[in-house]
MMTF fields as JSON, N, C-alpha, C and O atoms, coordinates in Angstrom:
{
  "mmtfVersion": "1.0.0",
  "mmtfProducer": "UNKNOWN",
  "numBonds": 415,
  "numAtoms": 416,
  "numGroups": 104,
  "numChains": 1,
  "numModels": 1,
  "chainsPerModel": [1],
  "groupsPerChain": [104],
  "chainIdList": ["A"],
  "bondAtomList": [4, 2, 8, 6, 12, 10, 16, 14, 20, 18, 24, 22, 28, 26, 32, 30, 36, 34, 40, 38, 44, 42, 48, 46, 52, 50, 56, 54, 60, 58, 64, 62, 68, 66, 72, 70, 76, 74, 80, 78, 84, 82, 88, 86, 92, 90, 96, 94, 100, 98, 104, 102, 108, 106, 112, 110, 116, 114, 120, 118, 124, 122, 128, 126, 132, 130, 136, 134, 140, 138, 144, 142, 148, 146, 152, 150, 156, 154, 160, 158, 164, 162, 168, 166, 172, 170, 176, 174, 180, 178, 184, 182, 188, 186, 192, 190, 196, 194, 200, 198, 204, 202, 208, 206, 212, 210, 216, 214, 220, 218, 224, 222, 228, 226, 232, 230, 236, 234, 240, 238, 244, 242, 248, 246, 252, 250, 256, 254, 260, 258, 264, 262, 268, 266, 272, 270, 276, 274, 280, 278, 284, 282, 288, 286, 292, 290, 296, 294, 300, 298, 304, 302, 308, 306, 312, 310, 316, 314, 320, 318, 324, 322, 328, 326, 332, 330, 336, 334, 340, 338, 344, 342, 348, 346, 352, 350, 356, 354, 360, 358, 364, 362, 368, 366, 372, 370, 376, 374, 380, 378, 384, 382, 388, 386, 392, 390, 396, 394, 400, 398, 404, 402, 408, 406, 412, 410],
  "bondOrderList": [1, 1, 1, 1, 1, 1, 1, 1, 1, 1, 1, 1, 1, 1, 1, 1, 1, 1, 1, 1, 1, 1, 1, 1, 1, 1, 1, 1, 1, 1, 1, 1, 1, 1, 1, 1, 1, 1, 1, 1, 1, 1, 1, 1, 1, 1, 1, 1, 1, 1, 1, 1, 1, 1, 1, 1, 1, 1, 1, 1, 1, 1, 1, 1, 1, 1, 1, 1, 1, 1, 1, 1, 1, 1, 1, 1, 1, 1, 1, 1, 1, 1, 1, 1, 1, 1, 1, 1, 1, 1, 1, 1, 1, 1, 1, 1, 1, 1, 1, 1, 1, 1, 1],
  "groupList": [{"groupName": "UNK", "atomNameList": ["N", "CA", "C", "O"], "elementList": ["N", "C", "C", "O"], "formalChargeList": [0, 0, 0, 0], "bondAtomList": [1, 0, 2, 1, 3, 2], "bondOrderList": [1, 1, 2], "singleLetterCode": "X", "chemCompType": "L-PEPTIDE LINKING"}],
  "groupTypeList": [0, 0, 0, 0, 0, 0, 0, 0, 0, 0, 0, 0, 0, 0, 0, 0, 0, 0, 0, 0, 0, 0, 0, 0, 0, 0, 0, 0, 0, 0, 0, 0, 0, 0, 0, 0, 0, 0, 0, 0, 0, 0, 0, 0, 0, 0, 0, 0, 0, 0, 0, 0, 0, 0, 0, 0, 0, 0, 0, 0, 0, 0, 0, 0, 0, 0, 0, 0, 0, 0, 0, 0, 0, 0, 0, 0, 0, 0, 0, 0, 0, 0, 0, 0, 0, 0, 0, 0, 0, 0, 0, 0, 0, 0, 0, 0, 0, 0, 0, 0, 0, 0, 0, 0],
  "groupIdList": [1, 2, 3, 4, 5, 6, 7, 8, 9, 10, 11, 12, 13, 14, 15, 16, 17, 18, 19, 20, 21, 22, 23, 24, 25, 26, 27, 28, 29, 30, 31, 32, 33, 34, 35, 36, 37, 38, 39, 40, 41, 42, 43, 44, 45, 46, 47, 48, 49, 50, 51, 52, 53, 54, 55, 56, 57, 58, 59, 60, 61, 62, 63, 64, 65, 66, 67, 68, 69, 70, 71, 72, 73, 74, 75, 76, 77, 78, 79, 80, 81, 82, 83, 84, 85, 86, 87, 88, 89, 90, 91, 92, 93, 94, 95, 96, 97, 98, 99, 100, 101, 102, 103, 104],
  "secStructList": [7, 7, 3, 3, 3, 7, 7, 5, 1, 1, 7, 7, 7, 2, 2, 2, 2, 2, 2, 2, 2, 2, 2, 2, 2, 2, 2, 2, 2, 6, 1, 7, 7, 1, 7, 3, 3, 3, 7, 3, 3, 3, 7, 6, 6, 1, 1, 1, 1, 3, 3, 3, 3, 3, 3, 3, 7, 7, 1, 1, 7, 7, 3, 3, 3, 3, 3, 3, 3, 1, 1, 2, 2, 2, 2, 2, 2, 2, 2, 2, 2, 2, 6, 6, 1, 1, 7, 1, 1, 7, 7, 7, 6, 6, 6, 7, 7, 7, 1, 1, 7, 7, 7, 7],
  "xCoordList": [-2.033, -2.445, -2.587, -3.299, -2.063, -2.33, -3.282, -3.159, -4.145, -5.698, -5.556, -5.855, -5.178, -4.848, -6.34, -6.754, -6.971, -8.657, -8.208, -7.554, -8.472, -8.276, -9.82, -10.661, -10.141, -11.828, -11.686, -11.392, -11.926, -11.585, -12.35, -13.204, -12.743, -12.511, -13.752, -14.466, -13.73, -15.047, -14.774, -13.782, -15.676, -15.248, -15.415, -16.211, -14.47, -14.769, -15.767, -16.045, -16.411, -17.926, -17.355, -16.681, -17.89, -17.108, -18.037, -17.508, -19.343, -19.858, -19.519, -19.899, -18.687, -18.05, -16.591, -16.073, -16.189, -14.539, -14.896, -13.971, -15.754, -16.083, -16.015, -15.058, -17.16, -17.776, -16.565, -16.531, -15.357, -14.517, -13.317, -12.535, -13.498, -12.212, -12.89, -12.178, -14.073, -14.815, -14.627, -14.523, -14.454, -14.87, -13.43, -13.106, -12.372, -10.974, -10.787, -9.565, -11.34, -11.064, -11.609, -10.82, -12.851, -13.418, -12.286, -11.648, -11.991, -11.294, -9.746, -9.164, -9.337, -8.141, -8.417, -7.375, -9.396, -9.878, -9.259, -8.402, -9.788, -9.709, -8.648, -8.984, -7.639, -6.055, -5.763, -6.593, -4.273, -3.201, -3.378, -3.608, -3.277, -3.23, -2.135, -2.041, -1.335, -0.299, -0.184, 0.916, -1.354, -1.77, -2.879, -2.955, -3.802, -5.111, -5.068, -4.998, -5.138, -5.2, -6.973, -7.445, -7.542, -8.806, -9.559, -10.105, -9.273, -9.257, -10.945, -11.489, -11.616, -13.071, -13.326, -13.641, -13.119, -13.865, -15.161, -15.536, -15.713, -16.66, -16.889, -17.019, -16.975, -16.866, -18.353, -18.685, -18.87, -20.911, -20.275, -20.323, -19.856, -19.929, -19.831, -20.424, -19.027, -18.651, -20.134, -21.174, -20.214, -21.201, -20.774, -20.169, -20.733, -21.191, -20.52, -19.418, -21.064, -20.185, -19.177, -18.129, -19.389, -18.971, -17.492, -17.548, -16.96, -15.595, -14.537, -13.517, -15.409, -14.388, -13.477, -13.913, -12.207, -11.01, -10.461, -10.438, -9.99, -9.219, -7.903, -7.819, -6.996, -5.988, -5.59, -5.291, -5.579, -5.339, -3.722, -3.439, -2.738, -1.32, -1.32, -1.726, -0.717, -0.689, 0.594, 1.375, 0.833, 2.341, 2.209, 3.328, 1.151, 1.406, 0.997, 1.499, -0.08, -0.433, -1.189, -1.53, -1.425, -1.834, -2.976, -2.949, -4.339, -5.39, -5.887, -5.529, -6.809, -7.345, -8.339, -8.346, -9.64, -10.664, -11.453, -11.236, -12.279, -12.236, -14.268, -14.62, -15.307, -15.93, -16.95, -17.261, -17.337, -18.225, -19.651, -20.263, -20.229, -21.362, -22.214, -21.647, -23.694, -24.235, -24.262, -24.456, -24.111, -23.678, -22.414, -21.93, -22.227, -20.687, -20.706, -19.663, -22.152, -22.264, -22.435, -21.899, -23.05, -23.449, -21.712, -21.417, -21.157, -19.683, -19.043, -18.335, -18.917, -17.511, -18.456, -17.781, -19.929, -20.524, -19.718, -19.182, -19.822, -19.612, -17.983, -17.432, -17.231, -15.471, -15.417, -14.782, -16.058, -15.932, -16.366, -15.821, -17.742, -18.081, -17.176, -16.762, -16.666, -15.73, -14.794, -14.553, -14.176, -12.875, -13.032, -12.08, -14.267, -14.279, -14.871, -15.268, -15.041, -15.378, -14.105, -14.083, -13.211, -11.455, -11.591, -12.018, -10.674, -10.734, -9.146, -8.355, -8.742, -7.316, -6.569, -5.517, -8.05, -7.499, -9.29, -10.366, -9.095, -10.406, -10.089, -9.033, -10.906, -11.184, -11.183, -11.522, -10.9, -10.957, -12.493, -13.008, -13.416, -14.856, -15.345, -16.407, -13.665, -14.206, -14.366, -15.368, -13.302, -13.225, -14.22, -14.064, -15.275, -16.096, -17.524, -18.384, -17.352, -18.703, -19.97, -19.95, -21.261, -22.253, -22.978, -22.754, -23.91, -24.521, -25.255, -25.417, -25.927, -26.675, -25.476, -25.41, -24.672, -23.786, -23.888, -24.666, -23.255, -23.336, -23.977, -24.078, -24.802, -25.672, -24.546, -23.366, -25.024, -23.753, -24.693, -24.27],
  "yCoordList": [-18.085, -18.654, -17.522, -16.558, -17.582, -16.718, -17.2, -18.309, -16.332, -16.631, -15.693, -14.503, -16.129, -15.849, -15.916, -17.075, -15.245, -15.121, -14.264, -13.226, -14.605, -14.156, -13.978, -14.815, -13.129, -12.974, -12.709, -11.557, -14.181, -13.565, -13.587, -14.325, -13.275, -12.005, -10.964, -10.395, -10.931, -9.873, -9.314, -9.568, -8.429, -7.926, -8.919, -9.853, -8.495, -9.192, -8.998, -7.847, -10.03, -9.863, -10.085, -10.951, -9.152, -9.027, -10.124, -10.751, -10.387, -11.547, -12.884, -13.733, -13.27, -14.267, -14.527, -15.524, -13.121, -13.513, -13.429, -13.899, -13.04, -12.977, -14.48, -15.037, -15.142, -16.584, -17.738, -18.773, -17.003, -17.99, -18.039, -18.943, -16.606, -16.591, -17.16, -17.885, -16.915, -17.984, -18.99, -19.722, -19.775, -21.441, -21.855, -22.932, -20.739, -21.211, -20.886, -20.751, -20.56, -20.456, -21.33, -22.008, -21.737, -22.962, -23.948, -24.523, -24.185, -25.432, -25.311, -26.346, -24.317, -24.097, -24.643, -24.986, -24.733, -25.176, -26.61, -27.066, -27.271, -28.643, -29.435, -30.34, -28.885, -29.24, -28.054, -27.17, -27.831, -26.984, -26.449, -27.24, -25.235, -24.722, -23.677, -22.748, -24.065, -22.843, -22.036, -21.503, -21.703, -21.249, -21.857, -23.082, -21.101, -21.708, -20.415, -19.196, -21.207, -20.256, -20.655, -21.772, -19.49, -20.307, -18.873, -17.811, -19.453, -18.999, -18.77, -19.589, -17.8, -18.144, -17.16, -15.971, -17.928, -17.14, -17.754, -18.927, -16.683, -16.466, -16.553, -15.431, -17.29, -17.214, -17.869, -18.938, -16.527, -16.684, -17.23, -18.256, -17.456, -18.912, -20.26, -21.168, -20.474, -21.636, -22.554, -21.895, -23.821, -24.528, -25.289, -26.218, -25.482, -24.302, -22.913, -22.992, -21.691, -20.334, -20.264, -19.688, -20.878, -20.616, -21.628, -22.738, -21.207, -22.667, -21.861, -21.216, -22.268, -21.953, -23.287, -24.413, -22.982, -23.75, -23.286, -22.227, -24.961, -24.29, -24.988, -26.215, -24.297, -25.148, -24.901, -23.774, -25.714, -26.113, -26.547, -27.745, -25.57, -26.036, -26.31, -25.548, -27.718, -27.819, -28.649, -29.163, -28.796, -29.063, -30.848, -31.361, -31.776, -32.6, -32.508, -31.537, -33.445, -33.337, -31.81, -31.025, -31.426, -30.483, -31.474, -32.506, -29.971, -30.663, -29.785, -28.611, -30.183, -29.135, -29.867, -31.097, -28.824, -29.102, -27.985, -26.785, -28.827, -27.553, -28.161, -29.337, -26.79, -27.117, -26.149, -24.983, -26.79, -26.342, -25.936, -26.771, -25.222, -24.538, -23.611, -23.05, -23.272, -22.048, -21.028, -19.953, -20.971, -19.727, -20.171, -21.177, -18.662, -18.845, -19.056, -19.17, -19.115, -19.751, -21.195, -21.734, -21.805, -23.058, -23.628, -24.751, -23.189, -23.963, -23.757, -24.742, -22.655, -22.69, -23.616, -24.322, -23.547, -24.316, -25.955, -26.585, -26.278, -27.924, -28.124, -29.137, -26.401, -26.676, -27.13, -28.174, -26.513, -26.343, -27.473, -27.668, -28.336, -29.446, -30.325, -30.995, -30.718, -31.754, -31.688, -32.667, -30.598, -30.459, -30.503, -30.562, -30.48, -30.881, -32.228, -32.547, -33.062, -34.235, -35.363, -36.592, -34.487, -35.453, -35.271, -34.378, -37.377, -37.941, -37.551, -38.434, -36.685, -35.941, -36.793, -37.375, -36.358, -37.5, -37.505, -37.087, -37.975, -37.782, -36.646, -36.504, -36.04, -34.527, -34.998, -36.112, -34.296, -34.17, -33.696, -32.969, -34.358, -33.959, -32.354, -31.952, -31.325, -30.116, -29.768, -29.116, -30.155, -29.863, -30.175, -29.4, -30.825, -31.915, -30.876, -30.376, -30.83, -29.423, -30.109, -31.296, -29.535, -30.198, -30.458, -29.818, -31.466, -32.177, -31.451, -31.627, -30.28, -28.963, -27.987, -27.339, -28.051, -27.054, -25.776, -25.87, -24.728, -23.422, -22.89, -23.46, -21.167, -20.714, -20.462, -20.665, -19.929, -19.314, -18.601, -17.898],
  "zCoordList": [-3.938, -5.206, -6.212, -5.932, -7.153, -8.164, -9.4, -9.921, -9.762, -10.502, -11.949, -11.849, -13.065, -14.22, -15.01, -15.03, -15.467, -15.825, -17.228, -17.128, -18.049, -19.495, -20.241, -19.914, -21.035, -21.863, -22.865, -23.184, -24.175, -25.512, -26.339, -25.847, -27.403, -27.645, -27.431, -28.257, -25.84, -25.317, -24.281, -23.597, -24.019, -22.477, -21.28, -21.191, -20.375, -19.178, -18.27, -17.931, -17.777, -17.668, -15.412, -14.854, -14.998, -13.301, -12.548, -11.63, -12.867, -12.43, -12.652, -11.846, -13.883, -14.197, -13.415, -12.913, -13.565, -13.399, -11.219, -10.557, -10.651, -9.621, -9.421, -8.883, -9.918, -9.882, -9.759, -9.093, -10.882, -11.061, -9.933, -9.638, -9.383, -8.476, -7.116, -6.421, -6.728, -5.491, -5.874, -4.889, -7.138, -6.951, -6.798, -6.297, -7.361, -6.909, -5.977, -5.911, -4.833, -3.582, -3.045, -2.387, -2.991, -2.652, -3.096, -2.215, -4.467, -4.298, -3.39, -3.066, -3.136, -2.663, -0.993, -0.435, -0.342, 1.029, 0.853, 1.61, -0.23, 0.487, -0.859, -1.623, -0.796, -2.367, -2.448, -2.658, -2.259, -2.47, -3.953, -4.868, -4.142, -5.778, -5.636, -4.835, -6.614, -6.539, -7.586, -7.728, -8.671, -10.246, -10.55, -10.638, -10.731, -11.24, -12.768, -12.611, -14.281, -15.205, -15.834, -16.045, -15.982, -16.64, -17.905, -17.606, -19.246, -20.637, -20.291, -19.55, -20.773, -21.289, -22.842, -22.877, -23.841, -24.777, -25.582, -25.581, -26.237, -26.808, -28.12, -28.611, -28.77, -30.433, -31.476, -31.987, -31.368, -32.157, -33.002, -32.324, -33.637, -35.405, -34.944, -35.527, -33.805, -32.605, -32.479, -32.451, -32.416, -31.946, -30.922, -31.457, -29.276, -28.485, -28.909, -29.45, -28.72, -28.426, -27.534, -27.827, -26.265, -25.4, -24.526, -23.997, -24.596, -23.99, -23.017, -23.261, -21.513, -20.276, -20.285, -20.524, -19.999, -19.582, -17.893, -17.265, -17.553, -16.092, -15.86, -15.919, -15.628, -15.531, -14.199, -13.805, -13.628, -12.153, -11.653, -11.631, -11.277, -10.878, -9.405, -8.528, -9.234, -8.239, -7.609, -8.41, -6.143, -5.788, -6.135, -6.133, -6.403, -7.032, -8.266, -8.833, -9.248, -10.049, -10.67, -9.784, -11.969, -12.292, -13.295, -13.964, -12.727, -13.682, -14.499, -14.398, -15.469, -16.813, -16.913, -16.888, -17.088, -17.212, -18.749, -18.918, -19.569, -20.721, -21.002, -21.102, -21.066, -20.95, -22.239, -22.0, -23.459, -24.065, -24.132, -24.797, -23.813, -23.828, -24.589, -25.527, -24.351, -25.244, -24.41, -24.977, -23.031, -21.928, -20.875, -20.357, -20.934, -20.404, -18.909, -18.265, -18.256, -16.794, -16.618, -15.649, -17.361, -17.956, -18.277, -17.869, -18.66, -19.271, -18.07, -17.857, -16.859, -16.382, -15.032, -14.283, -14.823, -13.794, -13.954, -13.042, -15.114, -15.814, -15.432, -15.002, -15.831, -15.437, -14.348, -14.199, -13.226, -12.002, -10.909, -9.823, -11.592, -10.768, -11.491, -10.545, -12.377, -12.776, -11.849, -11.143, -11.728, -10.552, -9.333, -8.555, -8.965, -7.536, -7.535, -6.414, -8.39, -8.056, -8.298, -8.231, -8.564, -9.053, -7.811, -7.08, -7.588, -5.932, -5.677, -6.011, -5.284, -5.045, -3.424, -3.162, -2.53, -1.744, -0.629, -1.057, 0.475, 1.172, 2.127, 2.744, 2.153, 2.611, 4.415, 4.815, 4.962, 6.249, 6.358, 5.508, 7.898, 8.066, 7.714, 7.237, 8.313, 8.11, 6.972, 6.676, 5.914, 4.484, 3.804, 2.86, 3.544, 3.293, 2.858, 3.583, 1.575, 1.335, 1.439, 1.112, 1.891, 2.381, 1.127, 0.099, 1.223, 0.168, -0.569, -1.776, 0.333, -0.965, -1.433, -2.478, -0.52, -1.588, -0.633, 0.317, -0.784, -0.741, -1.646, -2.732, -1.312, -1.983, -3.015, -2.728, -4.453, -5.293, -6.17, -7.088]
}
């Protein structure tokens, strides 16, 4: 899978782009991804500031998820549970993330 992480117009923050490449690995467990691209910029005049995008390629459908916020953990958290709650198909028992979640 290749993970395309772009930061505009700021620096790239390694706890973010960390955060984002685990949750595309998580989703890569349970749906094929063959390109995951995900934009996050930053723009103070912006009401939210903050707008992570994810674009999700995959060998069937491709999904995009775009999420406005006032922190940039808060927006890509919102990208990220949207996309794992698209019903893609039913997960096999192992695939099947537990009801608290993993620590993150």
């Amino acid at each position: 899978m290749k993970i395309s992480i772009c930061h505009a117009p700021h620096e790239p923050s390694p706890s973010l782009t960390l955060l984002i490449e685990r949750e595309m690995e998580y989703l890569l467990r349970a749906h094929p991804i063959d390109e995951a691209r995900a934009p996050v910029e930053g723009r103070p005049e912006a009401i939210p500031p903050w707008c992570v995008a994810v674009h999700r390629v995959t060998p069937g459908r491709d999904f995009f998820a775009v999420s406005g916020e006032t922190t940039r953990s808060t927006a890509s958290r919102r990208v990220f549970d949207f996309l794992e709650n698209i019903p893609h198909h039913s997960p096999a028992p192992s695939d099947a993330r537990p009801v608290s979640g993993p620590a993150r």
